[in-house]
MILUM-266578 format. One line per 8 residues: number of its first residue (from 1); their letters; for each residue x, y, z of C-alpha. Coordinates in nm, 2 decimals, decimal comma. Layout:
N
NUM> A> X Y Z | ...
//
This chain:
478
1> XXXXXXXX> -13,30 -0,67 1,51 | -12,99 -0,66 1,27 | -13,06 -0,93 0,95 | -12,76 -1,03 0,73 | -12,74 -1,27 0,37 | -12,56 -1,52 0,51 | -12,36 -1,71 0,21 | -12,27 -2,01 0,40
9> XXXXXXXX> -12,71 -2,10 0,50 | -12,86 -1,92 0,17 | -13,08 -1,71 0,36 | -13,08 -1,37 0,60 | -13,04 -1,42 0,98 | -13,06 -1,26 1,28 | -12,68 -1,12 1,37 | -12,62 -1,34 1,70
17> XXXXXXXX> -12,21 -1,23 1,79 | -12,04 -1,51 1,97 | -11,98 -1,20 2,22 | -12,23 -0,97 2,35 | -12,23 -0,62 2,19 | -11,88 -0,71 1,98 | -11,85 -0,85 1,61 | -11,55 -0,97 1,47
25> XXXXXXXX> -11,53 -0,87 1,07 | -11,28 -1,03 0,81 | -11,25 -0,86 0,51 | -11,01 -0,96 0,21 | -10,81 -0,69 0,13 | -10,62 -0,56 -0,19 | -10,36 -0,75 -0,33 | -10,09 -0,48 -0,37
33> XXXXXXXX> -9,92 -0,47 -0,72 | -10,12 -0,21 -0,92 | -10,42 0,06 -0,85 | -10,73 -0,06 -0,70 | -11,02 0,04 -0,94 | -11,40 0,11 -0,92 | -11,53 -0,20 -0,89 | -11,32 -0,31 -0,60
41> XXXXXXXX> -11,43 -0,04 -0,44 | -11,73 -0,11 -0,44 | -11,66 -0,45 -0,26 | -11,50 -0,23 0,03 | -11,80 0,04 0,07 | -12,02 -0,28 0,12 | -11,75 -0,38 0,41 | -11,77 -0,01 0,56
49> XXXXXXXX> -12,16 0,03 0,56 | -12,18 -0,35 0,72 | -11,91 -0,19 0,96 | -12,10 0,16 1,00 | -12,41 -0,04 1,04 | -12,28 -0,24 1,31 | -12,18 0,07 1,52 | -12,49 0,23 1,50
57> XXXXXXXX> -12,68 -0,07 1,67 | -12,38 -0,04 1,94 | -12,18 -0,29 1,86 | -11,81 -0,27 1,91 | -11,61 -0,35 1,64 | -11,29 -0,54 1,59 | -11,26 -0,50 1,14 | -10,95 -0,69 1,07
65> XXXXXXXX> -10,82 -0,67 0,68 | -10,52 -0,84 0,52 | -10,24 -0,71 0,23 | -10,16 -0,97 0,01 | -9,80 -0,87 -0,09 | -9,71 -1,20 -0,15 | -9,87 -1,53 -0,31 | -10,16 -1,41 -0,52
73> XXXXXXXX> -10,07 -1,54 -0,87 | -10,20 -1,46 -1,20 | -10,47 -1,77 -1,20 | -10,66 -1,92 -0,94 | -10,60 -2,24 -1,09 | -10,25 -2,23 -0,92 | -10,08 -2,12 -1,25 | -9,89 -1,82 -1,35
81> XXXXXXXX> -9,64 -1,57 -1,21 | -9,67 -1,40 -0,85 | -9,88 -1,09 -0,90 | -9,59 -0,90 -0,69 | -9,29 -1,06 -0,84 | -9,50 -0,96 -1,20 | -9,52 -0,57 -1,05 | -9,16 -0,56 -0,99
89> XXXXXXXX> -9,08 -0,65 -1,32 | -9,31 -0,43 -1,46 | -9,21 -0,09 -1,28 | -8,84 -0,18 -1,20 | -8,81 -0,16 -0,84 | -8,86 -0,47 -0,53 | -9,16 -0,63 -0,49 | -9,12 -0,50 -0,14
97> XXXXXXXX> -9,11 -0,09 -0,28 | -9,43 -0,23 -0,53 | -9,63 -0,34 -0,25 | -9,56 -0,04 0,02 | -9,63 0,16 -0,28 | -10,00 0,01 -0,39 | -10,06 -0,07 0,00 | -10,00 0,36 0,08
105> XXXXXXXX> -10,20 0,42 -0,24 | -10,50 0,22 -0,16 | -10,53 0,36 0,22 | -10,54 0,71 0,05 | -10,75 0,60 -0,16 | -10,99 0,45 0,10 | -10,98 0,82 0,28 | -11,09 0,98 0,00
113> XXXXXXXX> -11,44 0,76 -0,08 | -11,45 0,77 0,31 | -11,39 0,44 0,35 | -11,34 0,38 0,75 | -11,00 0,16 0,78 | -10,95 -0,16 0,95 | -10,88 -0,15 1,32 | -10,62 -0,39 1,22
121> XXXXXXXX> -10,41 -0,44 0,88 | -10,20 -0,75 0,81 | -9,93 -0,84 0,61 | -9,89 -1,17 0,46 | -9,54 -1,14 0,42 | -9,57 -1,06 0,82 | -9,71 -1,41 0,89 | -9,49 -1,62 0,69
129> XXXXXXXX> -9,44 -1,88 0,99 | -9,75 -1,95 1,11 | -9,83 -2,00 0,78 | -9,59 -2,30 0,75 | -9,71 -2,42 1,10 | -10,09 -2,40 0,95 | -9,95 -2,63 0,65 | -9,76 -2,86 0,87
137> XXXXXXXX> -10,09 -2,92 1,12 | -10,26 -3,00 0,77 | -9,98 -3,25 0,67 | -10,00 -3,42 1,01 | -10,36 -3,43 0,98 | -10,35 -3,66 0,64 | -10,46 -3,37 0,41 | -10,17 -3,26 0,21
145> XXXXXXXX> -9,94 -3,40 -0,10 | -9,66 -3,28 -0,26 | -9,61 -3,27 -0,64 | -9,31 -3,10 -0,78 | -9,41 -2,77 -0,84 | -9,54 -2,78 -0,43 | -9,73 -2,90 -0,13 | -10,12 -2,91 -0,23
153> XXXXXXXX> -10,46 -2,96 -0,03 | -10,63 -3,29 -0,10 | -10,99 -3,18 -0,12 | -11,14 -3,53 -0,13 | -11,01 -3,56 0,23 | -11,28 -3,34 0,34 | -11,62 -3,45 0,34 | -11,80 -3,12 0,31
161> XXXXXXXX> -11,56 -2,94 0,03 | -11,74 -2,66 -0,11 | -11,99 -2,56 0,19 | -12,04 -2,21 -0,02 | -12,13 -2,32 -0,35 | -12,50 -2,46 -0,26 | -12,63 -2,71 -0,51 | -12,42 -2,59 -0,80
169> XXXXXXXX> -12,07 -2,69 -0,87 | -11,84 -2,37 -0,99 | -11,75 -2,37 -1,39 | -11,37 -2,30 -1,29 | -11,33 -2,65 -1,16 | -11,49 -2,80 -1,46 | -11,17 -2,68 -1,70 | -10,96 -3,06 -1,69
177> XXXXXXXX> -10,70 -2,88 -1,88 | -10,58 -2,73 -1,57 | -10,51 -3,05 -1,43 | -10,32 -3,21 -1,71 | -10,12 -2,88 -1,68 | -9,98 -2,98 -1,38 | -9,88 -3,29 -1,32 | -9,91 -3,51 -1,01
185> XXXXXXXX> -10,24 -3,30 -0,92 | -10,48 -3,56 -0,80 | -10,82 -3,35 -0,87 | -10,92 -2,99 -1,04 | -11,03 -2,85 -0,70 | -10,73 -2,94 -0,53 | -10,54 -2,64 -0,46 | -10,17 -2,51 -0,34
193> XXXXXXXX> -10,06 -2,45 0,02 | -9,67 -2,39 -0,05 | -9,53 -2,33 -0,42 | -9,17 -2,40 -0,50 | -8,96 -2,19 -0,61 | -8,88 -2,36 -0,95 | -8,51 -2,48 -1,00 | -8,29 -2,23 -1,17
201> XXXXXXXX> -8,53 -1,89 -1,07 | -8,43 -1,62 -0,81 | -8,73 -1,49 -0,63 | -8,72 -1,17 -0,49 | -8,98 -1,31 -0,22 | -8,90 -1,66 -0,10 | -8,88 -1,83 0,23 | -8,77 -2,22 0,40
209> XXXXXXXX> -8,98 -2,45 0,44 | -8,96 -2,82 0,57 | -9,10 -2,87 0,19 | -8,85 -2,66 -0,01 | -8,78 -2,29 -0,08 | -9,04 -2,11 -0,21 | -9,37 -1,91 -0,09 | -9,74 -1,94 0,03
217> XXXXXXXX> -10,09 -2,00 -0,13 | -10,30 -1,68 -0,14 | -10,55 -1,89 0,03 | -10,31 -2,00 0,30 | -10,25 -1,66 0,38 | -10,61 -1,52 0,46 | -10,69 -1,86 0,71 | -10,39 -1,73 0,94
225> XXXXXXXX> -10,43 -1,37 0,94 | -10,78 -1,39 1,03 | -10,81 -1,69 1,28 | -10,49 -1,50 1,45 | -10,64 -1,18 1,50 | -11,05 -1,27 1,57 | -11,01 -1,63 1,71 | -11,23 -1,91 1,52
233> XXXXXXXX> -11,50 -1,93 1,52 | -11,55 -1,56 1,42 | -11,83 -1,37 1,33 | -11,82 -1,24 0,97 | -11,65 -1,29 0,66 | -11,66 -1,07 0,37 | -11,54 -1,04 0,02 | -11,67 -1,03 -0,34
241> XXXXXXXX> -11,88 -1,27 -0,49 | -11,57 -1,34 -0,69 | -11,43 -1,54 -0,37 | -11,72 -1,78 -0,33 | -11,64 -2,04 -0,57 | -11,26 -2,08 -0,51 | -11,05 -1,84 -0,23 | -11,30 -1,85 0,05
249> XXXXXXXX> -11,38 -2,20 -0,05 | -10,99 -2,30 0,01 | -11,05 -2,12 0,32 | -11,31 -2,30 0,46 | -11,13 -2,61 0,35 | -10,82 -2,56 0,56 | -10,95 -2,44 0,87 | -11,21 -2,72 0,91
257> XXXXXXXX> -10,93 -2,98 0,80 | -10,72 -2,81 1,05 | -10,93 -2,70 1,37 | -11,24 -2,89 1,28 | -11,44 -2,57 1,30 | -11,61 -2,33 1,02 | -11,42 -2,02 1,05 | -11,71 -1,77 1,04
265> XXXXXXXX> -12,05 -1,78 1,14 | -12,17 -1,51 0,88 | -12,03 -1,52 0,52 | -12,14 -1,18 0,28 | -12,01 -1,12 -0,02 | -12,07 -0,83 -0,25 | -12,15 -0,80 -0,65 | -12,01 -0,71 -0,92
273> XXXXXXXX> -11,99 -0,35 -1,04 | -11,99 -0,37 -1,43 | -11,89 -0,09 -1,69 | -12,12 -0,01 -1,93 | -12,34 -0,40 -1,89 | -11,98 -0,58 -1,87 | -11,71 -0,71 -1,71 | -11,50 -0,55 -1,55
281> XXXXXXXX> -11,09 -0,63 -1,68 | -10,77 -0,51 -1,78 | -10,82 -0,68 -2,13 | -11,14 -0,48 -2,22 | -10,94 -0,14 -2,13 | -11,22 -0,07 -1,85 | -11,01 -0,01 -1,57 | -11,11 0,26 -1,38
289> XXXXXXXX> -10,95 0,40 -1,13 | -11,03 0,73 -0,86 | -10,77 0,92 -1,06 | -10,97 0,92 -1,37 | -11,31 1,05 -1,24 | -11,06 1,34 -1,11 | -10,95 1,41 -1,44 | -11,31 1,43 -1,53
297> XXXXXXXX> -11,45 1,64 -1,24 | -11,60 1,37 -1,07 | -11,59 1,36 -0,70 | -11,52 1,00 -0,51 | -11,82 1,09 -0,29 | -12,02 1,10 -0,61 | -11,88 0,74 -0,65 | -12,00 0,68 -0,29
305> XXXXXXXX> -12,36 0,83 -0,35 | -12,38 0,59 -0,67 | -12,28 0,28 -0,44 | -12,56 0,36 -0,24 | -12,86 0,35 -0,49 | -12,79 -0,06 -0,53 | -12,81 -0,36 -0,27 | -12,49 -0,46 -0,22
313> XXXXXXXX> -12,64 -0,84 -0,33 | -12,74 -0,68 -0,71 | -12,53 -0,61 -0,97 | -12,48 -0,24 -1,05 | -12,38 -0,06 -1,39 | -12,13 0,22 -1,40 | -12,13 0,51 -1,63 | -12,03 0,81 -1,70
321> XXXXXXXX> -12,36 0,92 -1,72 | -12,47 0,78 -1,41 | -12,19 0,90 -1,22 | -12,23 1,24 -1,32 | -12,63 1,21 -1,23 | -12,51 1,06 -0,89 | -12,31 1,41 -0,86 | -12,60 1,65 -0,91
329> XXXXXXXX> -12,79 1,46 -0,68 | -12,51 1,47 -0,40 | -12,49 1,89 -0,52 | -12,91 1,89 -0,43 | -12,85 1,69 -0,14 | -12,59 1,96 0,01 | -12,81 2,25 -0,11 | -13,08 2,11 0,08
337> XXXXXXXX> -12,87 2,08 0,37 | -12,73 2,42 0,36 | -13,09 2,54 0,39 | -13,22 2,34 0,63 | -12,91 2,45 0,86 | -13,03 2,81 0,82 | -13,38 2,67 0,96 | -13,10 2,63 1,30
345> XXXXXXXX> -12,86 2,91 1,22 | -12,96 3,16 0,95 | -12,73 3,25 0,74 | -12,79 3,24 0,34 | -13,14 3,12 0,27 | -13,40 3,40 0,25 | -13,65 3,38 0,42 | -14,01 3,48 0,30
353> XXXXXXXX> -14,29 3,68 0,50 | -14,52 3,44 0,70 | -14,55 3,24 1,02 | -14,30 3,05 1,21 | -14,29 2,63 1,12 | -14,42 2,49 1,45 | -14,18 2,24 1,58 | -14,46 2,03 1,76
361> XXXXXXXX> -14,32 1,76 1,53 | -14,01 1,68 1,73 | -14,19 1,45 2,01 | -14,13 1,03 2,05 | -14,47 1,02 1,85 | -14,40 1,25 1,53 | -14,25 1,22 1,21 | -13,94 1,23 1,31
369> XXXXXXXX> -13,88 0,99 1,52 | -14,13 0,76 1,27 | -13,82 0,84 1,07 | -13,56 0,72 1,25 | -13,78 0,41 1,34 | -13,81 0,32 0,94 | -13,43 0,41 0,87 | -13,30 0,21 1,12
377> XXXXXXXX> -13,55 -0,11 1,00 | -13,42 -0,07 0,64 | -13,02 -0,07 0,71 | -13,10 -0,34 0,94 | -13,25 -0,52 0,71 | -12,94 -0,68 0,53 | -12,81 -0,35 0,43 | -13,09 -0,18 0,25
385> XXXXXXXX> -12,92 0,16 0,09 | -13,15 0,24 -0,15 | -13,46 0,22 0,06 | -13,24 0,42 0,33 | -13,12 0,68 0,10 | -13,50 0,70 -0,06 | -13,65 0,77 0,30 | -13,39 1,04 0,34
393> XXXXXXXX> -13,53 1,24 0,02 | -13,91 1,15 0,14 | -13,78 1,34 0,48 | -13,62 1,63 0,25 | -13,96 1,71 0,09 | -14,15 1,66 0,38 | -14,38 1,93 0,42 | -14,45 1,84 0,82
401> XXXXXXXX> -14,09 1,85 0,93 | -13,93 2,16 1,02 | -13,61 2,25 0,86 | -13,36 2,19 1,17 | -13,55 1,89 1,21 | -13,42 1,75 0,86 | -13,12 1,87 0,93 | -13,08 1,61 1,26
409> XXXXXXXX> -13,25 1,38 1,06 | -13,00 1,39 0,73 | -12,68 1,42 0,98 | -12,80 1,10 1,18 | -12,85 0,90 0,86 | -12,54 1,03 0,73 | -12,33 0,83 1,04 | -12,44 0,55 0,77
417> XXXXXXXX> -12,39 0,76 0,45 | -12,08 0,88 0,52 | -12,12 1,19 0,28 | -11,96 1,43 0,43 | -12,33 1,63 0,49 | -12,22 1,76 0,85 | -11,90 1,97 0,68 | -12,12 2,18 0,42
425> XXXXXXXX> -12,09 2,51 0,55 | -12,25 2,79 0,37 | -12,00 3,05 0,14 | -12,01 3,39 0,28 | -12,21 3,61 0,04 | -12,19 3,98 0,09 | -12,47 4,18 0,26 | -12,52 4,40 -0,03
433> XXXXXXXX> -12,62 4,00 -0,21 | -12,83 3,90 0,07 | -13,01 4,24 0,02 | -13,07 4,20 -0,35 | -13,20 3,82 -0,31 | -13,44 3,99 -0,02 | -13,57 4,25 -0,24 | -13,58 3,97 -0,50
441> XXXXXXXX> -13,77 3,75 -0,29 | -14,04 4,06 -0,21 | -14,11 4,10 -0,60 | -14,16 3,77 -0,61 | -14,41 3,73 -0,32 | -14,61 4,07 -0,49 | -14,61 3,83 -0,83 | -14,37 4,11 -1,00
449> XXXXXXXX> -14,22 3,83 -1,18 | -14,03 4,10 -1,41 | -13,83 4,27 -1,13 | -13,76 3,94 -0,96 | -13,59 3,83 -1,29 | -13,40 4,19 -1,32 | -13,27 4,16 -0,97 | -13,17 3,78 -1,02
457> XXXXXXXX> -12,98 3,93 -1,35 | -12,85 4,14 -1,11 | -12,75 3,91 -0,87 | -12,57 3,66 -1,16 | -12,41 3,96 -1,31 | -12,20 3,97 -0,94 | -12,07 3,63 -1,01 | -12,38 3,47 -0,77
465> XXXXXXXX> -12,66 3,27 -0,80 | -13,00 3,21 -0,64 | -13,21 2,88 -0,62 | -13,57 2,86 -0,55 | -13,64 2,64 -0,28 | -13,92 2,51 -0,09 | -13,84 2,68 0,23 | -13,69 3,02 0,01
473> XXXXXX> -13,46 3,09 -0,19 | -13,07 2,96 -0,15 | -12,79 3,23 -0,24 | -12,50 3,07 -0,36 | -12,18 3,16 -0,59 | -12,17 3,11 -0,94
//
């Protein structure tokens, strides 16, 4: 039984898809006028395990994510330029070459932390239409106004505003400044469908409207290009925990003053990733983005590995130190699996003298399959990485388990992992090596500690090294 946090009720359910065997998945996507950093990466990995998750129980999948090249703008108080139009400024070029730029960026970007992309990718610029029809449904419907900077969403229309928030109401709607900043808004929650292009201002991305020249509300945007593509109801909507109080908020609002219908049955959003205990922003300087841990020899997989020790519902702190310990456990991790592989195919790992491991392990009854029994309750249980990724290690150091038994264990959790852990493939170390770590491993086994460290001198002085594992020593290169 699959449990998920849903946002919407305050509490985990059982995952009941309006179709049998499919689920329909939302995600909010990048808004495409700079380099996606760390911490909204770490929004997406939650996405891809609830997606990888969702596979492994058999369920087909239909993951639907948007690009907002158009409409975001600087505040989500309706104030401030277009994030795209502010790109184009910045670098010099269209907002059309800033936002196929980002967009091709972030997909590679996505590739490289193994990130499984959407089945489907829309553009908001692509939907610009059925956008305006959305807003002109709304207007006929009694729940829209127009001021002179555009047409907004009158939020006191709708009985249930604010279905996310729970008891509390959100600290951006208590700033009253932002209302006397625009004038003609009727209340702070209130929030634009259409913005006008102001008179005197050429935009590089502008469309008509019944309402005036000008473009879409960010939140306009994600209501069409999900209800279009998965129907409505559909089954999950996900995003950060920074969409709760305002963007999916919006959302809700215009679908059910629309259609009369929640969009999603399941809302999950993911927490924050902070740097160093804070925030973070482009103010503090702590942007940071894939290309740095490159420049410091940091792998994204490492980045991956280090997603995976937190709940996607608790904060997590990044460092530098953390990272880099998230690294050395991701190079034990692939040493471990390069020697239980030899257990299946020898090929590097030494074996010592003694008697076979029995395999009598491998029936419905044994550890193993105990194994997969208690990894499949844990990521079923709203997502639980960190008791997954513990139970993997308690398999690695278990001493009733065969070695090409961890092995199929590892590679089945890693269908959930995604760590790459079925592409390790052992370097090919000369047999004059192999002999030297053999003789090695004989000195060793006689308690001639002195010749075991000669030999591994030896051995180092070739530009290799050997690691004593449980099940023998591991050749390697230096």
């Amino acid at each position: 039984m699959l449990k998920l946090y849903n946002t919407l009720t305050r509490k985990k359910e059982e995952f009941r898809p309006i179709k049998p065997e499919t689920a329909g998945i939302y995600a909010c996507g990048p808004t495409v006028y700079w380099f996606a950093h760390v911490g909204n990466f770490r929004t997406y990995f939650f996405e891809d395990i609830l997606k990888r998750v969702l596979l492994y129980n058999n369920y087909a999948v239909k993951h639907v994510m948007n690009i907002t090249d158009v409409g975001h703008l600087t505040s989500d108080a309706d104030t401030g330029e277009d994030k795209l139009e502010k790109g184009a400024q910045r670098e010099n070029k269209t907002a059309w070459e800033v936002a196929d730029f980002y967009t091709r960026h972030f997909q590679n970007d996505l590739k490289s932390l193994n990130i499984q992309e959407p089945a489907i990718w829309v553009k908001a610029t692509d939907t610009i239409k059925e956008q305006i029809d959305l807003i002109k449904t709304l207007e006929q419907k009694g729940f829209t106004y127009q001021i002179s900077d555009g047409v907004y969403f009158d939020t006191s229309k709708l009985k249930n505003y604010g279905a996310l928030w729970g008891n509390k109401k959100p600290a951006e709607l208590k700033a009253g400044a932002r209302v006397e900043m625009m004038e003609g808004k009727k209340h702070p929650s209130d929030f634009a469908l259409w913005k006008l292009t102001p008179s005197g201002v050429k935009r590089q991305m502008e469309w008509d409207s019944p309402w005036g020249r000008g473009f879409p509300g960010w939140h306009t945007e994600c209501v069409v290009m999900s209800i279009n593509n998965l129907g409505i109801p559909f089954d999950i909507h996900c995003g950060g925990i920074d969409h709760i109080q305002i963007h999916h908020t919006n959302e809700i609002a215009q679908a059910q003053g629309a259609y009369g219908k929640m969009m999603a049955n399941y809302w999950m959003h993911g927490e924050f990733l902070n740097i160093e205990g804070g925030k973070i922003s482009k103010s503090a300087g702590n942007i940071i983005t894939l290309e740095k841990l490159a420049q410091k020899g940091l792998s994204p997989l490492s980045l991956r590995y280090l997603f995976l020790t937190a709940h996607y519902k608790a904060k997590l702190d990044f460092s530098w130190k953390s990272l880099e310990a998230s690294q050395n456990a991701l190079q034990n991790l692939r040493a471990k699996i390069l020697q239980f592989k030899a257990d299946r195919t020898p090929e590097n790992v030494i074996k010592a003298d003694g008697p076979a491991r029995s395999d009598s392990h491998s029936d419905a009854g044994g550890p193993l399959a105990a194994y997969r029994k208690k990894f499949l309750e844990f990521i079923n249980d709203d997502l639980n990485m960190p008791k997954a990724l513990a139970l993997m290690w308690q398999a690695i150091n278990d001493p009733d388990m065969a070695g090409k038994e961890k092995y199929s264990l590892i590679l089945d959790m890693d269908k959930i992992f995604a760590l790459d852990l079925d592409k390790i493939e052992a370097e090919n170390i000369p047999p004059k090596i192999l002999s030297l770590a053999e003789e090695r491993e004989k000195c060793r086994q006689a308690k001639d500690w002195q010749g075991a460290d000669k030999i591994r001198a030896e051995i180092e002085k070739q530009g290799f090294r050997i690691e004593d594992m449980a099940d023998g020593p591991l050749v390697k290169k230096a």
